[in-house]
C-alpha positions in Angstrom: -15.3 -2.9 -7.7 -17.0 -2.8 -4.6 -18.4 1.0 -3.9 -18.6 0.3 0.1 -15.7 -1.1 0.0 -14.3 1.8 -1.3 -15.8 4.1 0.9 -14.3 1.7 4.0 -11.0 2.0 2.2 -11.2 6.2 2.1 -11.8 6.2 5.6 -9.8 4.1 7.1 -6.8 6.0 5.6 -8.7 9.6 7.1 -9.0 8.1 10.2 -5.9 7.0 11.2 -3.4 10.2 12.0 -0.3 8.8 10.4 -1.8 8.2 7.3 -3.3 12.1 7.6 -0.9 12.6 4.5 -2.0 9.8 2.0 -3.8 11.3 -0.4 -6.1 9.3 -3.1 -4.9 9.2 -7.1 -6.7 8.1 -10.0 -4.6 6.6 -13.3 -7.3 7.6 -15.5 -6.0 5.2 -18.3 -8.5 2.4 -16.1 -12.1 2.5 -16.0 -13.6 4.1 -12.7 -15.3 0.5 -11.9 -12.2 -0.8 -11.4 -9.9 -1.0 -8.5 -6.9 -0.5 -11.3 -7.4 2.6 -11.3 -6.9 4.4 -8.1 -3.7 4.0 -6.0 -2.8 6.1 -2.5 1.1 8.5 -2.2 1.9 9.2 1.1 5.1 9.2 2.9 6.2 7.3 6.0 7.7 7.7 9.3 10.7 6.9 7.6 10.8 9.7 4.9 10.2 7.6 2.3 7.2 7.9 -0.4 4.8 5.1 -0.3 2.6 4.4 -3.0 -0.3 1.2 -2.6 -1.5 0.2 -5.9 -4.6 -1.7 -5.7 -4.7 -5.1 -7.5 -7.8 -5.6 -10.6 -8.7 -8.6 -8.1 -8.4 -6.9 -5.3 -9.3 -7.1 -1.9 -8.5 -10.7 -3.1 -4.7 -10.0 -4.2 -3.0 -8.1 -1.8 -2.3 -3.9 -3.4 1.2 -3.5 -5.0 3.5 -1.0 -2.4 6.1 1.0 -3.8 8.7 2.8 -1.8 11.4 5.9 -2.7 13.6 6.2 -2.4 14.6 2.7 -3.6 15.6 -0.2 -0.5 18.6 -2.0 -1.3 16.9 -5.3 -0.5 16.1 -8.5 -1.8 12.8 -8.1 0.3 11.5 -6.8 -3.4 9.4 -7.9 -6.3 10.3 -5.5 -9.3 9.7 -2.2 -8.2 7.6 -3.3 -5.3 8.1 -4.3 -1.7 7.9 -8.2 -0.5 5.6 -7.0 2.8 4.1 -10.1 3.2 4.3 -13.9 2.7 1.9 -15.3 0.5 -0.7 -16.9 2.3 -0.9 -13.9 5.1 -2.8 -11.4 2.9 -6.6 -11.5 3.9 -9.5 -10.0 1.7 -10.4 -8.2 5.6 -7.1 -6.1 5.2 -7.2 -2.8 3.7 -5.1 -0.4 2.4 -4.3 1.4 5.2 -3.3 -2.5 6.4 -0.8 -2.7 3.8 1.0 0.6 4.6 0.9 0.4 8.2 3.1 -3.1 7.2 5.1 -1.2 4.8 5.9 1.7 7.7 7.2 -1.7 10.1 9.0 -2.7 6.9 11.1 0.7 6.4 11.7 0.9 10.1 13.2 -2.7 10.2 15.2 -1.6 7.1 16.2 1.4 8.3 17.6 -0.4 11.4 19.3 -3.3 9.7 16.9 -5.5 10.3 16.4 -6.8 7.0 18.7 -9.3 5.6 
């Protein structure tokens, strides 16, 4: 795990008012060198708790996102949220990248814009 990497990725999500509300977790089961270990909760515009899970590969795998409650959608992987296509996640994009495109995905849900 990058260390100023990290420190990019805490503070983008301070910086950015909407995501004011995110606040950093740590599944201690993981070692601390690895990006495993730490995920952001927040909730949306929508109301809906958002958790990004970062990948072990990560910023090379785009973070697991997990909404609740649940969207009826086959716009899912599991438990998580399709947010992207495959070859659109970018090693540049951060965390607060992946729930700013999970806020655009519950507000197209929300309005039925999701098939």
């Amino acid at each position: 795990m990058d260390k100023q990497r990290f420190l990019l990725e805490q503070k983008q999500m301070s910086t950015f008012p909407k995501l004011r509300n995110f606040a950093l977790f740590e599944n201690d089961t993981f070692s601390r060198h690895s990006w495993y270990r730490y995920f952001w909760k927040g909730y949306g515009p929508t109301g809906h708790s958002i958790e990004v899970h970062y990948s072990s590969d990560y910023p090379y795998k785009a973070p697991k996102v997990i909404v609740s409650p649940d969207v009826n959608t086959h716009h899912k992987y599991g438990e998580d949220i399709c947010y992207y296509k495959g070859n659109e996640w970018s090693p540049n994009y951060t965390a607060a990248t992946a729930v700013f495109i999970a806020f655009r995905f519950l507000n197209d849900y929300k309005k039925g814009r999701l098939d």
